[in-house]
Every structure is written in structure tokens, then in C-alpha cells.
C-alpha positions as CSV (number, residue, x, y, z in Angstrom):
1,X,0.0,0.0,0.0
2,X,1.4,3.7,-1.1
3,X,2.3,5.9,1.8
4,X,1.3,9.6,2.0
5,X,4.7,10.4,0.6
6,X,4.9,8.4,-1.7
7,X,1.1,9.3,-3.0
8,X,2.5,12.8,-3.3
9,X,5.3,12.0,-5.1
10,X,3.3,10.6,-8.0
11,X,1.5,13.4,-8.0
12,X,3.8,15.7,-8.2
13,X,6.0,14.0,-11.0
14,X,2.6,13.9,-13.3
15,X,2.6,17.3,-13.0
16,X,6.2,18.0,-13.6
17,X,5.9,15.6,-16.8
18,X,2.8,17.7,-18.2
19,X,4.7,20.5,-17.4
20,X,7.3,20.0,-19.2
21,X,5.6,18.5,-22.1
22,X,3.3,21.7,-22.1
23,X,6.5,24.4,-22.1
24,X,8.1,22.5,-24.9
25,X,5.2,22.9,-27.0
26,X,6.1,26.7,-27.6
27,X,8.9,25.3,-29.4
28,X,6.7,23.5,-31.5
29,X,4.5,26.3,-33.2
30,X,5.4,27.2,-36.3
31,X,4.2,28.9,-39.7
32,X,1.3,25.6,-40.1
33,X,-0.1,27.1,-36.6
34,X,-0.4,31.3,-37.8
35,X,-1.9,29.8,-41.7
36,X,-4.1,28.1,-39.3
37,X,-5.1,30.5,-37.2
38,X,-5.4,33.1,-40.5
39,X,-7.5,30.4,-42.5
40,X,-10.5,30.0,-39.7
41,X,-10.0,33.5,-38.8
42,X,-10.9,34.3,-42.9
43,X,-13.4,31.6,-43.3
44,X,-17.1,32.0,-44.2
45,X,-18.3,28.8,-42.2
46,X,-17.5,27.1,-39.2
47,X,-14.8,25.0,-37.3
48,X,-15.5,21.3,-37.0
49,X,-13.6,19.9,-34.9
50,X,-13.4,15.7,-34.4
51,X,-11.7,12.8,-32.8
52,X,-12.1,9.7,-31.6
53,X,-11.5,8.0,-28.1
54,X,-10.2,10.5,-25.8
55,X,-9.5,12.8,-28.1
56,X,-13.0,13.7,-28.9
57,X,-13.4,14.7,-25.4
58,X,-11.0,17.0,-25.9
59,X,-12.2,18.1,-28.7
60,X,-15.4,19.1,-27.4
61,X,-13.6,21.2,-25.1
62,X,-12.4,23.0,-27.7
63,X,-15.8,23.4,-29.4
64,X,-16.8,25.2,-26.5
65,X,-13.8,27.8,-26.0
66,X,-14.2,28.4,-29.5
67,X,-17.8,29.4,-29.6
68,X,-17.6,31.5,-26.1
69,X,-14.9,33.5,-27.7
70,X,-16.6,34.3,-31.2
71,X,-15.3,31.3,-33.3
72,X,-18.7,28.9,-34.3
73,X,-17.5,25.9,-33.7
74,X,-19.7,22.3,-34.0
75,X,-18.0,18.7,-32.6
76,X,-18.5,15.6,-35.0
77,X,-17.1,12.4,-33.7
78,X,-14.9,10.9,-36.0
79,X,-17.2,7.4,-35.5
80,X,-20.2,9.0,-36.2
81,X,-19.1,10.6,-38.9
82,X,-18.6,7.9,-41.8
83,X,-21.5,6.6,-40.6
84,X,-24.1,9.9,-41.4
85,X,-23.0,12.6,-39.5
86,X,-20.5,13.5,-42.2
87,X,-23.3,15.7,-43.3
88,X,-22.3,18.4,-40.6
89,X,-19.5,19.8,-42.8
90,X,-21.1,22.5,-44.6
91,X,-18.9,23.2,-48.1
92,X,-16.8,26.6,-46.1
93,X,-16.2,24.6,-43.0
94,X,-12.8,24.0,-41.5
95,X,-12.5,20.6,-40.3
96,X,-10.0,20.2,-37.8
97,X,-8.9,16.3,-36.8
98,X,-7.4,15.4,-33.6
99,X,-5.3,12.5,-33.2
100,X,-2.1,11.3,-31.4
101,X,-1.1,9.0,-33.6
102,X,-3.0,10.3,-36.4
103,X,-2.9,6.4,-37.7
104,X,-6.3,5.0,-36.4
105,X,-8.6,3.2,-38.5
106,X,-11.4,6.0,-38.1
107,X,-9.3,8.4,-39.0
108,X,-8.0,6.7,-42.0
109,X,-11.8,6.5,-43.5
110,X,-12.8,9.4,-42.4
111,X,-9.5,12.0,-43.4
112,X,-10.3,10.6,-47.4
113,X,-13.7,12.2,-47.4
114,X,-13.2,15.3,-45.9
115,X,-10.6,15.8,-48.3
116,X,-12.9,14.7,-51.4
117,X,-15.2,17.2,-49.9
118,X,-12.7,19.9,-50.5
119,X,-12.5,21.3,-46.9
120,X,-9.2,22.5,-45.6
121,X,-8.2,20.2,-42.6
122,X,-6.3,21.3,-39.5
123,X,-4.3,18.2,-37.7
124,X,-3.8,18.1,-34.3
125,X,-1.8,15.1,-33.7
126,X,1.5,14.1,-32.1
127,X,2.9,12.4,-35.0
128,X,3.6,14.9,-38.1
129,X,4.5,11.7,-40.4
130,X,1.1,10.3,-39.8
131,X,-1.5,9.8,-42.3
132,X,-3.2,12.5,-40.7
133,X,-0.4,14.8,-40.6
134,X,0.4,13.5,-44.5
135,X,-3.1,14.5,-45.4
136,X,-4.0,18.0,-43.5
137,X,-3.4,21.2,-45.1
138,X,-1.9,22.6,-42.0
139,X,-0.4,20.4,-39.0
140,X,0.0,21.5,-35.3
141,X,2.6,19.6,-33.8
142,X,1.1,17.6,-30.3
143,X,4.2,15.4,-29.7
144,X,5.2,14.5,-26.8
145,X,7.7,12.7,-25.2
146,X,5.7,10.5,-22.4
147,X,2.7,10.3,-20.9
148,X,2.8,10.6,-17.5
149,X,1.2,7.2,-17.2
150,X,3.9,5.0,-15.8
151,X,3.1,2.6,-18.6
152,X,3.0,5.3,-21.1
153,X,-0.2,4.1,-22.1
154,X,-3.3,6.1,-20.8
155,X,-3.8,9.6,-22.7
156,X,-2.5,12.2,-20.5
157,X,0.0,14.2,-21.4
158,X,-0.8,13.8,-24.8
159,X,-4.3,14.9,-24.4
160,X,-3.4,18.1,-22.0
161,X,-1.0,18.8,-25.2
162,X,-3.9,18.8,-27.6
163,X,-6.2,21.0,-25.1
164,X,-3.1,24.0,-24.8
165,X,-3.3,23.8,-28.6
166,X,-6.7,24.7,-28.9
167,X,-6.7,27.3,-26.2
168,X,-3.8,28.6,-28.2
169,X,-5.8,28.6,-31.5
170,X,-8.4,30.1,-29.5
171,X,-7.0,33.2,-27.7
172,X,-5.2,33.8,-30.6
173,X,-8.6,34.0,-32.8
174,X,-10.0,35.9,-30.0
175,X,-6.8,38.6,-30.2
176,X,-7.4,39.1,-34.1
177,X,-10.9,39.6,-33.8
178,X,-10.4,42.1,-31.2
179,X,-12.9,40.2,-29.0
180,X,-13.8,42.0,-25.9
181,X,-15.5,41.6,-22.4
182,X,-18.5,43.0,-23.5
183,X,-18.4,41.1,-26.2
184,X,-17.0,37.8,-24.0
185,X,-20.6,39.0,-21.6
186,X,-22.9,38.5,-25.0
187,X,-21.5,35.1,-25.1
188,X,-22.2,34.4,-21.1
189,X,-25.0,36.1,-19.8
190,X,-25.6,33.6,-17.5
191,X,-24.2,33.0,-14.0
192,X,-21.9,35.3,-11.8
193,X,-19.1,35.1,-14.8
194,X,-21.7,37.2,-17.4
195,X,-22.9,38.9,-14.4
196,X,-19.6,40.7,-13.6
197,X,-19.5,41.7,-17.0
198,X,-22.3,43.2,-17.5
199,X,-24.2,43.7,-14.3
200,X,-24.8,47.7,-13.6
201,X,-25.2,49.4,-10.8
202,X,-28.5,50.7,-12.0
203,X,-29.6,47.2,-12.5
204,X,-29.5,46.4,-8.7
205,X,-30.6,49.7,-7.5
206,X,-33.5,50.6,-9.4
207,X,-35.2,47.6,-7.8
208,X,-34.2,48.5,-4.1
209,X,-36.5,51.3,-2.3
210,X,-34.8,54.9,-2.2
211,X,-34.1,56.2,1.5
212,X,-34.2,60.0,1.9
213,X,-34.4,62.7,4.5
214,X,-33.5,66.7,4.6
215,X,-31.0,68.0,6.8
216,X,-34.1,68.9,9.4
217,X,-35.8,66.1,9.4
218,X,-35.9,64.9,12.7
219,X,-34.7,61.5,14.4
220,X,-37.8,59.3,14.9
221,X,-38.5,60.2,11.4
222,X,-34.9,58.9,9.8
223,X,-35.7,56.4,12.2
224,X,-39.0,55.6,10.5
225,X,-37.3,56.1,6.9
226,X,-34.8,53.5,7.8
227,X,-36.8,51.1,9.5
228,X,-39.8,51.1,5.8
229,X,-36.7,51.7,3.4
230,X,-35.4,47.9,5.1
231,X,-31.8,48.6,3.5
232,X,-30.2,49.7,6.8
233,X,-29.6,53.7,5.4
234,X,-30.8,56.4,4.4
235,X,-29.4,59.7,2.1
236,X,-29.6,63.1,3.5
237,X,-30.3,65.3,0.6
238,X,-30.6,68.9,-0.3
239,X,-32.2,69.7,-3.5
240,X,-31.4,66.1,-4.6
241,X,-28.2,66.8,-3.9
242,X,-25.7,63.8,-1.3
243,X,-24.7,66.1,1.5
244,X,-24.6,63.2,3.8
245,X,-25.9,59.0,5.0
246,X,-27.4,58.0,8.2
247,X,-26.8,54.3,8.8
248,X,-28.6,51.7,11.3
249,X,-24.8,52.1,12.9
250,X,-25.4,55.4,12.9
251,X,-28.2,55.7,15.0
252,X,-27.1,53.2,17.3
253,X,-23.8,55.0,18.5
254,X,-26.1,57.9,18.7
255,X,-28.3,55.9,21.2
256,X,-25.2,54.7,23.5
257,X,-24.3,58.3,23.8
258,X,-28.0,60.2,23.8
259,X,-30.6,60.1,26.3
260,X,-33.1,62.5,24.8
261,X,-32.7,63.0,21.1
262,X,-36.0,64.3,20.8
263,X,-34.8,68.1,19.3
264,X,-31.8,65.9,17.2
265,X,-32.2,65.9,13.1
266,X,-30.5,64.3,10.6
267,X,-27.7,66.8,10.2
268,X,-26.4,66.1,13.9
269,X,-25.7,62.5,13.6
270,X,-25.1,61.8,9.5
271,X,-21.5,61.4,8.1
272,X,-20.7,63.8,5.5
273,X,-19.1,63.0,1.9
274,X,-20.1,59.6,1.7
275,X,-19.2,56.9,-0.6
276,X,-20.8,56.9,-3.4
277,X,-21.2,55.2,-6.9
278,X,-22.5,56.7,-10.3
279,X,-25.6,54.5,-11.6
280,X,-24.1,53.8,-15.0
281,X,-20.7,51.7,-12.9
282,X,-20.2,48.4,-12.9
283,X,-21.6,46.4,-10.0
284,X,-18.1,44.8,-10.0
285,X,-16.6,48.2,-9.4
286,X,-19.5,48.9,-6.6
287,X,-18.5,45.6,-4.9
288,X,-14.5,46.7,-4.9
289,X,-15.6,50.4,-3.0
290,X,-17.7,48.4,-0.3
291,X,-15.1,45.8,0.1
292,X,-12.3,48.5,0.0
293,X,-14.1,50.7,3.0
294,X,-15.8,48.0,4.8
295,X,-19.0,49.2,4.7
296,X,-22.4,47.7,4.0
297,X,-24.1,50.8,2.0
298,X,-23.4,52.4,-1.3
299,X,-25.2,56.0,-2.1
300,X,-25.9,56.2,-6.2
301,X,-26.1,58.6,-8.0
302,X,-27.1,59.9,-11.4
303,X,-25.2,63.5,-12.9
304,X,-25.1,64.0,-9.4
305,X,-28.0,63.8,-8.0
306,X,-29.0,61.2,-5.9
307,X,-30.4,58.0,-7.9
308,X,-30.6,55.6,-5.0
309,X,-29.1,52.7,-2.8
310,X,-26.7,49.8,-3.6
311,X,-26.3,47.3,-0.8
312,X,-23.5,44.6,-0.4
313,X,-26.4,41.9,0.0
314,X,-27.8,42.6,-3.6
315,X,-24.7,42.4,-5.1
316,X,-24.2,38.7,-3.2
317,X,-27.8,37.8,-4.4
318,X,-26.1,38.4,-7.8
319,X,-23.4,36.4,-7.2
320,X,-21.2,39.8,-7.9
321,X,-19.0,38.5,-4.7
């Protein structure tokens, strides 16, 4: 039975192998990877990408980087494919092919018709004097030494070699388009990721209730204003204007120190110049001021004028945290 140490060990000399393999793939790009890059980046139709065994997991992995970062990409698996699904490639597809050995039997079949089709082929594959790497138009070299298998046998390093590749095709795609965030929060507009992207402050606070006193309006009013508003604050305002924020905290401390606060108004217990955020911000950017102050509350406003409240538990609610 494997000790702790030894357990560790292992694990650690899989990832040095990968690592290595991985680094030594820079080495490896050449003209066949930029022609690559430039044909999909110039092409009319899609990317499809296939494989077989292992491979074609990898290859939907691809698929899906590709087509979050502006590249429509579709995954046929090589099996599947001389067998009907060979009707996915459209005539201005790029078919891409991945492969280790770029020698397997599915391959073989399949490689013949895509080229009888006339589609440019992309090879992925470890071995550049393969029939697959004989047949592509372009070739991106895979090779490895090992895998990190002890018996060299189980795809590992091979298949971490072939998903760098395509996140290498991808980002590099994704440069030449000039694809940005917002353009990154189109493709995701779903869960926290999109949500950070594109989530504004106006979004969150629109929906909340909009806390406001004068300078004279007096305590058991705020009080009241608090208490209805339920977002633990409330704006002091003069002709729409911030000029100050009572908090819950606020009115506490003024509690502790106060035994009749009867004559009191706002004026005597706010904090001047608070924080605040402009309605058209990010509600990334309002999460950073709260988390940067340590406070709870966020005053918004819109050219300058007050707009409304932005608290740290909407922006969890949104997953923004």
C-alpha cells in the first residue's frame, strides 16, 4: 500500500511531466499554426472539430472555448461521422482532426472524405508523419515525449498537449478579432461570470426602495425612513443633492451616547461626503468600493443627483462577490 509520501510524489511528477511537455510545446509552433489561425480567422463557415476515443473529449472542449470566444464551432465524432453525421460539414467549414497518432482506423476512412469534400483540414496530432499529418493542409505539432502514465499508455499528457493547442488557436482567434468583455458578456450572460461583466449598478438599484431625509428632518422620522426603506440607510439630501448617509450604525452609536434626542435631526448625527457610486458603474466596481471601505451601503447617483441605494447583500444575491 502507497504511503502519503509516496502518494505525493506521484503526484507531483505527473505534474512536472505535463509541465514540461506543455513548455516545450512553444517550441513547436510554427508557420502551419499562424496559416491556421489566419484560415479559420478568414473563413465564411464554421470549425468542426473531431476525434475519436479521448480525443473527442478533448475536442469538445475545444468546441466550447471556440464558440464563447466568437469562433462557431460544431464537434462531429470521428465514428459518427462515416457513418451519417459526415453531413455536418457545410462546403466553407474548416474541419479540424485530432489525433495522437493520427494512424487510427477511423481516422483513415474518415480523413479521405473530408478531403474529397474539398474542406481545408487542421491536424492536431503528435505524430507529423502520420497519415493524418500527411493529409492536412496545416499540422499543429502535439508530440510528446511521455505520458505521464507509468506505462505510457493512458492519454495524458498527450491529451493536455492537444487542449493547450486549442486554447492557443483560440486566444489567438479571439486577439485578431479584437474580441472584448462586453463582447465575452454576450457570449455568457448567465451566471456570476456574465454577471460581472455586465451587471450595472443601476440594475441592482432601481429595484431596491430609495431612503431620503432633509438636513431637518428629525430622528424618529430617519428612524422611520430606515426602519420602511429595510436597506439599513438612508441619504440626506438637499435639493437632490448627497450632502450626507445615516446608517442603522449610525443611529445606534447615537443611542449609546444620547438620552433624549427628541430636538436631534439628521444633520447632527449623518457622516458627510459619503461613498458613493455613479448608476451607469459596474456592480463589480460597486462591490470593490464596499469591500475596499468596509461598509455595507453604497449611495448612487445619477449626474449628481442622488439615484438611489446599492447594498452589499444585492450584489451577493447576484453572485457579484
Amino acid at each position: 500500500m502507497k504511503t502519503k509520501a509516496s502518494i505525493i510524489s506521484s503526484a507531483k511528477e505527473t505534474i512536472k511531466l505535463e509541465g514540461q511537455s506543455i513548455l516545450n510545446l512553444s517550441n513547436l509552433i510554427d508557420n502551419d499554426f499562424a496559416e491556421a489561425v489566419e484560415l479559420i480567422y478568414n473563413s465564411k463557415g464554421r470549425v468542426i472539430i473531431t476525434g475519436i476515443g479521448k480525443s473527442a473529449i478533448i475536442a469538445t472542449k475545444i468546441v466550447a472555448t471556440l464558440n464563447s470566444t466568437g469562433t462557431p464551432a460544431v464537434f462531429m465524432h470521428a465514428a459518427d461521422a462515416i457513418h451519417g453525421d459526415l453531413g455536418l460539414i457545410l462546403q466553407d467549414d474548416v474541419v479540424i482532426c485530432i489525433s495522437k497518432s493520427g494512424n487510427t482506423p477511423e481516422i483513415k476512412v474518415l480523413v479521405p472524405l473530408i478531403k474529397n469534400a474539398k474542406n481545408k483540414m487542421i491536424a492536431i496530432t503528435g505524430n507529423k508523419d502520420s497519415f493524418l499529418g500527411q493529409q492536412a493542409d496545416f499540422v499543429l505539432n502535439a508530440f510528446v515525449e511521455k505520458e505521464a502514465c507509468p506505462n505510457n499508455l493512458a492519454p495524458t499528457t498527450s491529451t493536455t498537449a492537444q487542449l493547450v493547442l486549442g486554447d492557443a488557436l483560440a486566444v489567438s482567434l479571439l486577439e485578431l478579432r479584437g474580441f472584448s468583455s462586453k463582447d465575452f458578456a454576450k457570449y455568457h450572460p448567465g451566471g456570476a461570470l456574465g454577471k460581472k461583466l455586465y451587471l450595472r449598478v443601476q440594475d441592482i438599484s432601481s429595484v431596491n426602495q430609495k431612503p431620503e431625509v432633509t438636513l431637518d428632518t428629525n430622528i424618529k422620522q430617519v428612524i422611520v425612513e430606515i426602519s420602511e426603506k429595510m436597506l439599513g440607510v438612508t441619504a440626506v439630501t438637499e435639493n437632490n443633492n448627497i450632502v450626507g448617509i445615516i446608517t442603522d450604525g449610525d443611529l445606534r452609536r447615537m443611542l449609546s451616547k444620547v438620552d433624549n434626542f427628541s430636538d436631534l435631526t439628521a444633520k447632527d448625527i449623518m457622516s458627510a461626503n459619503p461613498k458613493r457610486i455613479d448608476e451607469d458603474a459596474m456592480a463589480i466596481d460597486a462591490m470593490e468600493v464596499l469591500e475596499t471601505y468596509g461598509i455595507s451601503q453604497l449611495l448612487v447617483q445619477k449626474d449628481g443627483k442622488y439615484a438611489g441605494v446599492v447594498h452589499i447583500h444585492d450584489l451577493i444575491r447576484e453572485g457579484i462577490l
